[in-house]
Biopython code that builds the backbone (N, CA, C, O; Angstrom):
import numpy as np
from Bio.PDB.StructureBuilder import StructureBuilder

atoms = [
    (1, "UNK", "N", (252.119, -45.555, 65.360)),
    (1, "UNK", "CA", (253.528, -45.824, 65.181)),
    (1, "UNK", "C", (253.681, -47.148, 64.439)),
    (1, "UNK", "O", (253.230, -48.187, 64.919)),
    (2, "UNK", "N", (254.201, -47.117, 63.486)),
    (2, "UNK", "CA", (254.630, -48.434, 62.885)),
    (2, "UNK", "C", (256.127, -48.811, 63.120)),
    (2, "UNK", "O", (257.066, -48.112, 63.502)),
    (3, "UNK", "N", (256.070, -49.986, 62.813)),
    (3, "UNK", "CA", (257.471, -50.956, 62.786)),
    (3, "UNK", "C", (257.490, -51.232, 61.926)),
    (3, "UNK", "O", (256.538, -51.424, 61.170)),
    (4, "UNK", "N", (259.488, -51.449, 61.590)),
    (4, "UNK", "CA", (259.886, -52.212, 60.596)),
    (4, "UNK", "C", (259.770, -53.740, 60.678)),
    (4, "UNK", "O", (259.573, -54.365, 61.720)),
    (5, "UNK", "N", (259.907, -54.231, 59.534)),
    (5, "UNK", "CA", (259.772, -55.622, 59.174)),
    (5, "UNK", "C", (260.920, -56.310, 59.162)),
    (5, "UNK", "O", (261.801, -55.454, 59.250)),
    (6, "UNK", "N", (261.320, -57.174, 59.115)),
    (6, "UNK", "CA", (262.321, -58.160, 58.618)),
    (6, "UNK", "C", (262.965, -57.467, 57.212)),
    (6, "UNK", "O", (264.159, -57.184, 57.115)),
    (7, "UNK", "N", (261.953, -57.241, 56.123)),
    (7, "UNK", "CA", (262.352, -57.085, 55.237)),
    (7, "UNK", "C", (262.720, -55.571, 54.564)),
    (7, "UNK", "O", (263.135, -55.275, 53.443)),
    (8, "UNK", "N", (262.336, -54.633, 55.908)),
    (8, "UNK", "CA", (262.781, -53.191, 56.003)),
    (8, "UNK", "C", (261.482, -52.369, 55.209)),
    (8, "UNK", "O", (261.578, -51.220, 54.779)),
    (9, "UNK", "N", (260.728, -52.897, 55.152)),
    (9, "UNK", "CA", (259.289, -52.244, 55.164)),
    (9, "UNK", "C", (258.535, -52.081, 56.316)),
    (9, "UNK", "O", (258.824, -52.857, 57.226)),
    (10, "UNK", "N", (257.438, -51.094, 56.574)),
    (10, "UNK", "CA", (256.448, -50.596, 57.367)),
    (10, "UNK", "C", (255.638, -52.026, 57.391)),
    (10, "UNK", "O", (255.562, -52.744, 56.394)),
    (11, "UNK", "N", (255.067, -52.335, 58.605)),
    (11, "UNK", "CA", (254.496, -53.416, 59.412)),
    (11, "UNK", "C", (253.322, -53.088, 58.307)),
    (11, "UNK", "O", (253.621, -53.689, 57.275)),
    (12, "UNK", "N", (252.536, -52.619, 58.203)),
    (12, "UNK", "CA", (251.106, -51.328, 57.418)),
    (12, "UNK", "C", (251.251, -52.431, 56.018)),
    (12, "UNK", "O", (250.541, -53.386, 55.702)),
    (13, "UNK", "N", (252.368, -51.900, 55.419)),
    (13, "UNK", "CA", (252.691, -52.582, 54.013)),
    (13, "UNK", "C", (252.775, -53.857, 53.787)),
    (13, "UNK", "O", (252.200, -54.442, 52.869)),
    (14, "UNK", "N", (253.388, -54.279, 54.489)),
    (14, "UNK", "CA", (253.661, -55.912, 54.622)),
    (14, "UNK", "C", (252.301, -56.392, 54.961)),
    (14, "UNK", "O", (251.647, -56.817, 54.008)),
    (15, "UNK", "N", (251.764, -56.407, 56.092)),
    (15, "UNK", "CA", (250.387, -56.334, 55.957)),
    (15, "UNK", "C", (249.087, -56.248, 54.687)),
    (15, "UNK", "O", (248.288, -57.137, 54.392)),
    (16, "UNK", "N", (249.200, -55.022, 54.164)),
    (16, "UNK", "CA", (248.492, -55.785, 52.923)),
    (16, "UNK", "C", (249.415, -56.237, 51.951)),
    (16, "UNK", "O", (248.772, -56.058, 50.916)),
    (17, "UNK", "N", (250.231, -56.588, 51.702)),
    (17, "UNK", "CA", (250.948, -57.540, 50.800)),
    (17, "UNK", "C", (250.871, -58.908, 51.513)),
    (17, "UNK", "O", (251.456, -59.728, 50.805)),
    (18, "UNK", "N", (250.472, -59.375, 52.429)),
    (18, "UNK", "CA", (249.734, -60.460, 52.836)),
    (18, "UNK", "C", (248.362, -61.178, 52.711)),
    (18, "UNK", "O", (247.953, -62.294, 53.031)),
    (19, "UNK", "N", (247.742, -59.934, 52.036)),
    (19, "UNK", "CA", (246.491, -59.996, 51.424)),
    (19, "UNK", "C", (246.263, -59.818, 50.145)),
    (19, "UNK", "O", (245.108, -60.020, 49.770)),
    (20, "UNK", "N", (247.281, -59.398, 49.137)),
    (20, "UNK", "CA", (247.574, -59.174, 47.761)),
    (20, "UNK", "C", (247.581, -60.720, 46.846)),
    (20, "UNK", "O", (246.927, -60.778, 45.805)),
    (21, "UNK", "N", (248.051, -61.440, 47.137)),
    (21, "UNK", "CA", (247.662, -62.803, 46.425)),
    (21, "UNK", "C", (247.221, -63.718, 47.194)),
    (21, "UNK", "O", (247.519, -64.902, 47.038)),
    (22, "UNK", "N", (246.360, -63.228, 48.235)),
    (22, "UNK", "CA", (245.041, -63.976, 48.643)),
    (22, "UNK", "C", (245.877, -64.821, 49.409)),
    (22, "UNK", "O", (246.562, -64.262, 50.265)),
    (23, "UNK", "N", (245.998, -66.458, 49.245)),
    (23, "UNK", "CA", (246.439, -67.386, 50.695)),
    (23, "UNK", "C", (248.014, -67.321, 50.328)),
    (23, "UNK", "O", (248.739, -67.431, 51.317)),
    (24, "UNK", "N", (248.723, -67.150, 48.999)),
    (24, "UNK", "CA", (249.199, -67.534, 48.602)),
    (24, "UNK", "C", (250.768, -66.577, 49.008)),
    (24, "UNK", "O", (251.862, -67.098, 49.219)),
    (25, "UNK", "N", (250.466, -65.117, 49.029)),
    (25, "UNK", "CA", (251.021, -63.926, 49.741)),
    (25, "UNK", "C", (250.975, -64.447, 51.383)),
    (25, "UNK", "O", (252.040, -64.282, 51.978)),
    (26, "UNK", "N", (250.113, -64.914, 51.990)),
    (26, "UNK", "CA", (250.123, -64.858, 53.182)),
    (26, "UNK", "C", (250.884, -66.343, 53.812)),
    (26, "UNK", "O", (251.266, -66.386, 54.982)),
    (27, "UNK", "N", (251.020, -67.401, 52.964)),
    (27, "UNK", "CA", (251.775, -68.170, 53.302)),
    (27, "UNK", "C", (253.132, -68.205, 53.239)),
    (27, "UNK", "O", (253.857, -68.942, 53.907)),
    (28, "UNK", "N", (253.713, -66.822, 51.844)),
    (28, "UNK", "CA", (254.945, -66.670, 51.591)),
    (28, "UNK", "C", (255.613, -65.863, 53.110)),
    (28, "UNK", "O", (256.557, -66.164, 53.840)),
    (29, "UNK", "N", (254.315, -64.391, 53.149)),
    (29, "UNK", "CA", (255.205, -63.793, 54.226)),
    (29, "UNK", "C", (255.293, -64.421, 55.859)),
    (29, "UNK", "O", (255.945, -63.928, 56.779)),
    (30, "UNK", "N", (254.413, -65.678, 55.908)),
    (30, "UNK", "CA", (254.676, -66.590, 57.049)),
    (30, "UNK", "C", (256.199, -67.105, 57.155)),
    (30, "UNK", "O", (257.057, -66.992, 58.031)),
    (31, "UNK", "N", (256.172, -67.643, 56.043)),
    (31, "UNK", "CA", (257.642, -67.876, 55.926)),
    (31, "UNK", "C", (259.153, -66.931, 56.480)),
    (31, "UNK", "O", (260.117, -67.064, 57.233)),
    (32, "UNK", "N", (258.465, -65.794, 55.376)),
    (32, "UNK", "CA", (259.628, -64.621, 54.942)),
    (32, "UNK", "C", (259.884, -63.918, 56.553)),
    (32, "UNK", "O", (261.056, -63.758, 56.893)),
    (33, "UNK", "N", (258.670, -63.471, 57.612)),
    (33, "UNK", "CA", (258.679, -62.689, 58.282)),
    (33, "UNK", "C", (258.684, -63.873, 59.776)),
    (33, "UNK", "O", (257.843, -64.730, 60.046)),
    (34, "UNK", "N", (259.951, -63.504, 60.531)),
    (34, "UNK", "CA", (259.321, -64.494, 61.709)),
    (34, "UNK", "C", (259.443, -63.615, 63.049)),
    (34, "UNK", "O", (259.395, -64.238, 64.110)),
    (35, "UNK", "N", (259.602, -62.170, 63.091)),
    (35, "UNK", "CA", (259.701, -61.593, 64.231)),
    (35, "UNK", "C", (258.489, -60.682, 64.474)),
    (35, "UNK", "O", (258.047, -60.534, 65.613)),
    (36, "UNK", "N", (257.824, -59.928, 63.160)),
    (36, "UNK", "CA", (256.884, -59.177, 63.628)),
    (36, "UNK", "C", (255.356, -59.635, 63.545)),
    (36, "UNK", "O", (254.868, -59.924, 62.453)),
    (37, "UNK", "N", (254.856, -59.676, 64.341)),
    (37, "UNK", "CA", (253.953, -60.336, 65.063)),
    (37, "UNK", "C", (252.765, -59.485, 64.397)),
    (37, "UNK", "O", (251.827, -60.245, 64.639)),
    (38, "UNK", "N", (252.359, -58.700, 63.905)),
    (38, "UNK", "CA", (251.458, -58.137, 63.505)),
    (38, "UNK", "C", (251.158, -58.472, 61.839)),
    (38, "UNK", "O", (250.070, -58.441, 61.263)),
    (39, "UNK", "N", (252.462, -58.790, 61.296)),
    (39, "UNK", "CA", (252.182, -59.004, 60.245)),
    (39, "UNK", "C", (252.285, -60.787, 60.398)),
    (39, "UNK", "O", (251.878, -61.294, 59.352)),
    (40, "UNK", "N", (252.660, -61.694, 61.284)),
    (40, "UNK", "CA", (252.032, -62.437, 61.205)),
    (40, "UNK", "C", (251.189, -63.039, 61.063)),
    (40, "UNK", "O", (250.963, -64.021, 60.356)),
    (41, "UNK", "N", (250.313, -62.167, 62.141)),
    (41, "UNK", "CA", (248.967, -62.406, 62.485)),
    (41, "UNK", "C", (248.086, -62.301, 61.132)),
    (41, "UNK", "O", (247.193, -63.104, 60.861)),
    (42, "UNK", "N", (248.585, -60.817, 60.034)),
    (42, "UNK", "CA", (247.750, -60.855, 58.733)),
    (42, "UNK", "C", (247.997, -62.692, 57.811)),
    (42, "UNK", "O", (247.248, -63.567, 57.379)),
    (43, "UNK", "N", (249.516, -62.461, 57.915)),
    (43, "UNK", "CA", (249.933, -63.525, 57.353)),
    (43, "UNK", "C", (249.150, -65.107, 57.708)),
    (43, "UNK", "O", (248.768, -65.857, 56.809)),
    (44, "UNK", "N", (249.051, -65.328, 58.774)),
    (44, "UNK", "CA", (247.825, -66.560, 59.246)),
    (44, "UNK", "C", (246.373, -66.469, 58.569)),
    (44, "UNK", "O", (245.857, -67.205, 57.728)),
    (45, "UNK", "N", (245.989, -65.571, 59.075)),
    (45, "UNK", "CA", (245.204, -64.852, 58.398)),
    (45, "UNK", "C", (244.583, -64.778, 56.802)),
    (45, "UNK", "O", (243.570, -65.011, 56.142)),
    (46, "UNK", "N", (245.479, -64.454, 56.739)),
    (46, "UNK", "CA", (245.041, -64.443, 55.252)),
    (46, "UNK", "C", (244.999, -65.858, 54.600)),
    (46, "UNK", "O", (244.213, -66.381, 53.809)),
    (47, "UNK", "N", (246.477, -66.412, 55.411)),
    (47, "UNK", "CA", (246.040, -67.914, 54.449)),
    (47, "UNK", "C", (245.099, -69.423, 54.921)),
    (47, "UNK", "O", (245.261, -70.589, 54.563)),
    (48, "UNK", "N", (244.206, -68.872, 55.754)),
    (48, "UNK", "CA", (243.800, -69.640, 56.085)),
    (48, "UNK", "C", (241.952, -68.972, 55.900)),
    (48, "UNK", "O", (240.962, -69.702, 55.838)),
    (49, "UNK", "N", (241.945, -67.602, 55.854)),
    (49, "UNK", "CA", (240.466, -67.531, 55.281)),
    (49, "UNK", "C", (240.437, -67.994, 53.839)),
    (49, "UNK", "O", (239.558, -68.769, 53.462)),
    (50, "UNK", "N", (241.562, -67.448, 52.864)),
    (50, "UNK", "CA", (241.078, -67.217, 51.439)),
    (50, "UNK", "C", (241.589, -68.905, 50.957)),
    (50, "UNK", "O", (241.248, -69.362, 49.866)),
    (51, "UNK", "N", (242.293, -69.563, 51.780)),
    (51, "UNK", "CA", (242.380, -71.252, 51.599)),
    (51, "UNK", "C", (241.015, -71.774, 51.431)),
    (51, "UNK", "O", (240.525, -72.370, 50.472)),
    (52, "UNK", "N", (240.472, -71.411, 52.617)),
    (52, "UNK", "CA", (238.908, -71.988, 53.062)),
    (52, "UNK", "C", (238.012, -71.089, 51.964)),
    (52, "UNK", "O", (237.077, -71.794, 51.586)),
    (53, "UNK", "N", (237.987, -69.929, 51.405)),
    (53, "UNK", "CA", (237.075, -69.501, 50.569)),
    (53, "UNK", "C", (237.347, -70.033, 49.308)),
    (53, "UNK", "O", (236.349, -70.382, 48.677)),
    (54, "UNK", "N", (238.521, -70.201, 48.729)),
    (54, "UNK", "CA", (238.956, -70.554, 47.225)),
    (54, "UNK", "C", (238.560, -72.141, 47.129)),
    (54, "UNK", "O", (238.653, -72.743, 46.059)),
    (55, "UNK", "N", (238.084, -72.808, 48.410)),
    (55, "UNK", "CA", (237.856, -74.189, 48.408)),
    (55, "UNK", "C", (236.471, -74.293, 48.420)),
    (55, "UNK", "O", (235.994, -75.241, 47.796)),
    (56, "UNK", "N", (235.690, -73.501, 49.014)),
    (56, "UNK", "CA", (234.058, -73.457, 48.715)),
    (56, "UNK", "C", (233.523, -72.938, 47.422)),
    (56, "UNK", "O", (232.508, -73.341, 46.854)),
    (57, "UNK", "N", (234.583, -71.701, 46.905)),
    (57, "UNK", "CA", (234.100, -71.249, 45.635)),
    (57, "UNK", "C", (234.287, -72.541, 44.709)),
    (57, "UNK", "O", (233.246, -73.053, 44.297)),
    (58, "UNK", "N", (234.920, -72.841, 44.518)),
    (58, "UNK", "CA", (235.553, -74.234, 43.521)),
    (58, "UNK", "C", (234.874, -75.192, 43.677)),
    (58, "UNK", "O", (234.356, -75.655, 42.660)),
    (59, "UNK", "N", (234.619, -75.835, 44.935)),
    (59, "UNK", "CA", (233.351, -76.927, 45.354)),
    (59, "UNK", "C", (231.813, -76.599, 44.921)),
    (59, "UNK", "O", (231.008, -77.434, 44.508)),
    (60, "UNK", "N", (231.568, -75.159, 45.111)),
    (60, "UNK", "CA", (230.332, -74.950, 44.421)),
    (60, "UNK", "C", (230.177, -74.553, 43.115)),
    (60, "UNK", "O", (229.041, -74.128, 42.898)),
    (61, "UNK", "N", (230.912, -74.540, 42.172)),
    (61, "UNK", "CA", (231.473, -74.465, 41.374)),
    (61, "UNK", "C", (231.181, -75.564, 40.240)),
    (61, "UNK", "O", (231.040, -75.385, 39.031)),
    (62, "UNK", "N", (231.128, -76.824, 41.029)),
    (62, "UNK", "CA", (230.409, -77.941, 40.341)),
    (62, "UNK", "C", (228.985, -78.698, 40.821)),
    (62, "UNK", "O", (228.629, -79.868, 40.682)),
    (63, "UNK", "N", (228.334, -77.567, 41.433)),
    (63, "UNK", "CA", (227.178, -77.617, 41.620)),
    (63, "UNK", "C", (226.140, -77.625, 39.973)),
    (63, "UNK", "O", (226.201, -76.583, 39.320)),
    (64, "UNK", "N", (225.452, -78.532, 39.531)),
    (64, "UNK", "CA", (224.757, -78.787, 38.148)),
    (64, "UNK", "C", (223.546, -77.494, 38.054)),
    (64, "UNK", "O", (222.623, -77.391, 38.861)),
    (65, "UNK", "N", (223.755, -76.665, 37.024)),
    (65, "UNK", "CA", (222.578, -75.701, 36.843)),
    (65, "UNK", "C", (223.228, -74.585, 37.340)),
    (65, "UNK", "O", (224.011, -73.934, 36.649)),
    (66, "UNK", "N", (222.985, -74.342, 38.388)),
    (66, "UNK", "CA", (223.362, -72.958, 39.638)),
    (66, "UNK", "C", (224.848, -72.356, 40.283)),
    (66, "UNK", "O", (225.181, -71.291, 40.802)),
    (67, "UNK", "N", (225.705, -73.945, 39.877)),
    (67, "UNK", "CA", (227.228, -73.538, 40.314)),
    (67, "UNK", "C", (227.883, -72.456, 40.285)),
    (67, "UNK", "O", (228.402, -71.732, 41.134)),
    (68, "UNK", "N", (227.728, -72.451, 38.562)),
    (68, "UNK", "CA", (228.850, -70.894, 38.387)),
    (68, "UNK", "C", (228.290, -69.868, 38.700)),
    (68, "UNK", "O", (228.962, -68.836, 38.703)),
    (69, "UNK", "N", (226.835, -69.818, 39.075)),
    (69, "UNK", "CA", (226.292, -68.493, 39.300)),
    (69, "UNK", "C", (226.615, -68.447, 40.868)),
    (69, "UNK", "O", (226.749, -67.309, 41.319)),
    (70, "UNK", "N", (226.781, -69.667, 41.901)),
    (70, "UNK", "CA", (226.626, -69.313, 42.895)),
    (70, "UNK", "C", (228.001, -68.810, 43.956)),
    (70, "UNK", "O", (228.171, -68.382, 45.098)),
    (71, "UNK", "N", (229.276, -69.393, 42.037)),
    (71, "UNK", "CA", (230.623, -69.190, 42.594)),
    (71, "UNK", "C", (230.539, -67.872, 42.455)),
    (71, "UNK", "O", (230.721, -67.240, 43.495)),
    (72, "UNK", "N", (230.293, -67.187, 41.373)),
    (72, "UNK", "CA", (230.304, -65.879, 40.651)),
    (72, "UNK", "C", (230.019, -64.908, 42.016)),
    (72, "UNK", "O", (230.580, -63.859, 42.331)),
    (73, "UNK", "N", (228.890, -65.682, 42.736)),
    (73, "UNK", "CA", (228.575, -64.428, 44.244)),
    (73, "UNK", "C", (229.714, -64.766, 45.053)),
    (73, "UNK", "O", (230.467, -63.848, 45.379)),
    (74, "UNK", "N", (229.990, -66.093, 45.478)),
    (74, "UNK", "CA", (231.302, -66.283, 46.158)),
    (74, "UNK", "C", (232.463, -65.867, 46.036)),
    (74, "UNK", "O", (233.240, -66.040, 46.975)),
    (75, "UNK", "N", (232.819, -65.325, 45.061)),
    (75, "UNK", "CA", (233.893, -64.766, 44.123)),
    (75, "UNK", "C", (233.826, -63.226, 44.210)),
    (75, "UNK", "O", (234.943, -62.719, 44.315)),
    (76, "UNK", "N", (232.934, -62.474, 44.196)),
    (76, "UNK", "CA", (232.415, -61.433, 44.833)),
    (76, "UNK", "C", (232.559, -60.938, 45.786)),
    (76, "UNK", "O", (233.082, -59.839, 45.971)),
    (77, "UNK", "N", (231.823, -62.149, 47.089)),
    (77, "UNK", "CA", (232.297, -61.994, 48.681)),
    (77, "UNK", "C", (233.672, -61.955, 48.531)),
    (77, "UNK", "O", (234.188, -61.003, 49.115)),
    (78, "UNK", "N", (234.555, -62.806, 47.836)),
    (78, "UNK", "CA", (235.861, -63.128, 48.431)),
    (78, "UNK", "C", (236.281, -61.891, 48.591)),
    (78, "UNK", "O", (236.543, -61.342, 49.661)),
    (79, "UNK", "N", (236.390, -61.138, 46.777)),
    (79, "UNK", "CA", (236.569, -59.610, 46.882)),
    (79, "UNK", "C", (236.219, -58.982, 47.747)),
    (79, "UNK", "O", (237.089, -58.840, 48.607)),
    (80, "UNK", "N", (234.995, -58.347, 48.010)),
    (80, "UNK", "CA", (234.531, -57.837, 48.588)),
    (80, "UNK", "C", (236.057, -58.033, 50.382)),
    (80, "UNK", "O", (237.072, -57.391, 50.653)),
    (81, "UNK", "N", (235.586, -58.824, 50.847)),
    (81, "UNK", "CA", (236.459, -59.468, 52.096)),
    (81, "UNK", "C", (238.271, -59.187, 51.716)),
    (81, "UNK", "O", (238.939, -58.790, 52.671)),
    (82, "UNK", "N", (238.912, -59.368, 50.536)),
    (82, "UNK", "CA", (240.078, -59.147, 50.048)),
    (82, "UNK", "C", (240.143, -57.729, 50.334)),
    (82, "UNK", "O", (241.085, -57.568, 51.110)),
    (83, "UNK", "N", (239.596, -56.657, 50.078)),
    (83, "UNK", "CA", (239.654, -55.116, 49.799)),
    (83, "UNK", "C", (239.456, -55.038, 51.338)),
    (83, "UNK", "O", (240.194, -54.334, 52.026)),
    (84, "UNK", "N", (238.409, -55.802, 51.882)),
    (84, "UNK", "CA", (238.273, -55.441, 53.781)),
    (84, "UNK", "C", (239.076, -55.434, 54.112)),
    (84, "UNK", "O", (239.194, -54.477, 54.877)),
    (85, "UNK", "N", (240.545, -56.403, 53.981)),
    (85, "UNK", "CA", (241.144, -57.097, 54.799)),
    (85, "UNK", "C", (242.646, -55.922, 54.418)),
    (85, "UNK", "O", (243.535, -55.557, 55.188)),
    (86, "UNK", "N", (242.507, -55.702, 53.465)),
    (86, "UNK", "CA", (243.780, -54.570, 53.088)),
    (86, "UNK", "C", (243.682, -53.415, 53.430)),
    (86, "UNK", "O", (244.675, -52.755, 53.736)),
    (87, "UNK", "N", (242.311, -52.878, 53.450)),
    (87, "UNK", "CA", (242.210, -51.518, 54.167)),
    (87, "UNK", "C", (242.652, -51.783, 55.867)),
    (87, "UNK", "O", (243.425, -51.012, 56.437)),
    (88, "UNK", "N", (242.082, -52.898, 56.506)),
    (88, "UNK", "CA", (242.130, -52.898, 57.705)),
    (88, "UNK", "C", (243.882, -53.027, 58.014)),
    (88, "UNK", "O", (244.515, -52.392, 58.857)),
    (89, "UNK", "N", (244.401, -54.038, 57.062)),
    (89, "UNK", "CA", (245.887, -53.780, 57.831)),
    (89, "UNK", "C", (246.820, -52.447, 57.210)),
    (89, "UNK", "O", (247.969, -52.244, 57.603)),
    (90, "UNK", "N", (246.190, -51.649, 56.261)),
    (90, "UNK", "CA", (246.673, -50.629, 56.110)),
    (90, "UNK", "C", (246.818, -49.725, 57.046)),
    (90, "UNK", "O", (247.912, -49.261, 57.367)),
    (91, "UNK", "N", (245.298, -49.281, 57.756)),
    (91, "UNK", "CA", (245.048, -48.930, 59.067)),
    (91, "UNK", "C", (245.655, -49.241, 59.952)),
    (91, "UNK", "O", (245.600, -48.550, 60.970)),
    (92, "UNK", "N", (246.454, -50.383, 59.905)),
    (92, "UNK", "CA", (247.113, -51.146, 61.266)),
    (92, "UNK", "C", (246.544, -51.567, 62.464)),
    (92, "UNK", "O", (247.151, -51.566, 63.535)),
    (93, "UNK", "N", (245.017, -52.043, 62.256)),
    (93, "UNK", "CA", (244.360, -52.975, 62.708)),
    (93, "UNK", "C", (244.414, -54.339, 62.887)),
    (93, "UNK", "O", (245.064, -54.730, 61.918)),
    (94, "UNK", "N", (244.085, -55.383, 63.621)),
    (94, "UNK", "CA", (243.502, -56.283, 63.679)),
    (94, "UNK", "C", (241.958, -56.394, 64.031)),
    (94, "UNK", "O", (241.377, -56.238, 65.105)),
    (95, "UNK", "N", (241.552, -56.675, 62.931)),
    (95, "UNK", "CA", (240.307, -57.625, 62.785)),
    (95, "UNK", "C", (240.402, -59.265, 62.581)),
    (95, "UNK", "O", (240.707, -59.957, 61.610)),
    (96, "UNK", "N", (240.053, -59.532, 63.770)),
    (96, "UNK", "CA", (239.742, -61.293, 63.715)),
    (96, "UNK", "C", (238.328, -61.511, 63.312)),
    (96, "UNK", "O", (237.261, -61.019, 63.679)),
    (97, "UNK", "N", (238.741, -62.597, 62.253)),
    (97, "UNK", "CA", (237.545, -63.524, 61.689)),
    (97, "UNK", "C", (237.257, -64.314, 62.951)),
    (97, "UNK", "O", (238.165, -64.893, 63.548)),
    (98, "UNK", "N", (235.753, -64.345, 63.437)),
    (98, "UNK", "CA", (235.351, -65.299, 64.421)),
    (98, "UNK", "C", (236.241, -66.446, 64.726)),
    (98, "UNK", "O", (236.963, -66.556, 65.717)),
    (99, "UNK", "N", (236.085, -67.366, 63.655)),
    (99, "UNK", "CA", (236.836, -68.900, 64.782)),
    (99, "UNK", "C", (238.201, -68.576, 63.996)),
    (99, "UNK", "O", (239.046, -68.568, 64.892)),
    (100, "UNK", "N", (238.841, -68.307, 62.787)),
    (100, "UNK", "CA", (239.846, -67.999, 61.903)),
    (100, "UNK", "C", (240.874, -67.190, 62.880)),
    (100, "UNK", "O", (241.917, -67.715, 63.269)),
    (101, "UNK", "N", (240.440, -65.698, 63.288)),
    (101, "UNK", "CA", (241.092, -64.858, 63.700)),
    (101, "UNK", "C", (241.560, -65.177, 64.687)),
    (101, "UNK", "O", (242.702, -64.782, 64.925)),
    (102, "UNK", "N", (240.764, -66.139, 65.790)),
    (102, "UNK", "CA", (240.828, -66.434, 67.558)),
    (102, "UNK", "C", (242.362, -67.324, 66.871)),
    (102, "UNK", "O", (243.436, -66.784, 67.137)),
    (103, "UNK", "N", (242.387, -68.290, 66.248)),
    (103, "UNK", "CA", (243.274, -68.990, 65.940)),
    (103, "UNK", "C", (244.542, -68.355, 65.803)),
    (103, "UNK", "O", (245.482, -68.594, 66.561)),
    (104, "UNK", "N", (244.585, -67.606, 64.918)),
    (104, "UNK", "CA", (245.361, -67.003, 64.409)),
    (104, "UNK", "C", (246.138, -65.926, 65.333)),
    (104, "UNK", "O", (247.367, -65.896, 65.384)),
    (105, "UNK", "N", (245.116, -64.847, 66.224)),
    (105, "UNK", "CA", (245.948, -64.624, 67.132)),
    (105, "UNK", "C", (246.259, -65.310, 68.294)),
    (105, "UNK", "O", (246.956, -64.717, 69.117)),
    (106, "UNK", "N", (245.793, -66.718, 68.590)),
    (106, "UNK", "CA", (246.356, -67.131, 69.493)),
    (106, "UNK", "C", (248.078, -67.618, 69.430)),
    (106, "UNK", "O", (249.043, -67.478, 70.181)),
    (107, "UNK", "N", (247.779, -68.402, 67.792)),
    (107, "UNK", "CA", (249.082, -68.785, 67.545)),
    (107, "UNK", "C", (250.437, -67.638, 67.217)),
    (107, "UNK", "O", (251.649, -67.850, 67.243)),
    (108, "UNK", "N", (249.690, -66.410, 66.917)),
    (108, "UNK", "CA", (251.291, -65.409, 67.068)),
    (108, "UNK", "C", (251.314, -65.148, 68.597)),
    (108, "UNK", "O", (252.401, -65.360, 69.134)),
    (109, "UNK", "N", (250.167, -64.668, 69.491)),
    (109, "UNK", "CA", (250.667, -63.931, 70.210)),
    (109, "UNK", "C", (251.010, -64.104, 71.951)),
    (109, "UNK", "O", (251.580, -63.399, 72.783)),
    (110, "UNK", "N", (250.250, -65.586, 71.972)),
    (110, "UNK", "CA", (250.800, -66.629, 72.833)),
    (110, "UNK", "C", (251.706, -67.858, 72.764)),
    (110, "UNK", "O", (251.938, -68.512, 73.780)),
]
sb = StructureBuilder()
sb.init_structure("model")
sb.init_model(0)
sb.init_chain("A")
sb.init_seg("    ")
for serial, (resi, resn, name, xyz) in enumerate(atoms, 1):
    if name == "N":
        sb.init_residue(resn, " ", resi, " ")
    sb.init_atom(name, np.array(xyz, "f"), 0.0, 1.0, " ", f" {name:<3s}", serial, name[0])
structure = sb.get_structure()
């Protein structure tokens, strides 16, 4: 069963449109959405893994010799993890990232 949103979309949708421009989607619908709790939770979520990944890719990035090759895999994972993270709230799952996720649902759902 899904729920509507604030913004009169399926909880499902909003959800990966929280994951569609990486931290940047997920900080907007923090904003946009303040009642449904599921798409919060993507919304935390999202902007606080792909914050922390877009900051290691970039830091290694100016690593001398090996950088861009080692962003190029980081950049990869991110994908890789971006496509995870949209199927899963399509599904209407939560998957928590180890220390990320605990956070994240603590702060929507307590």
């Amino acid at each position: 069963m899904t729920y509507k949103t604030s913004i009169g979309l399926n909880e499902n949708i909003v959800g990966i449109l929280c994951y569609l421009g990486f931290w940047m989607t997920g900080v907007l619908f923090l904003f946009i959405e303040k009642e449904n709790k599921f798409v919060r939770f993507h919304a935390i979520q999202s902007a606080m893994v792909f914050m922390i990944l877009t900051a290691i890719v970039f830091l290694v990035a100016w690593i001398p010799y090996v950088g861009w090759l080692l962003a190029d895999f980081g950049g990869f994972f991110s994908l890789f993890i971006w496509l995870s993270f949209m199927f899963i709230a399509w599904r209407g799952s939560k998957v928590k990232v180890p220390v990320i996720g605990k956070i994240a649902y603590n702060y929507v759902y307590k």
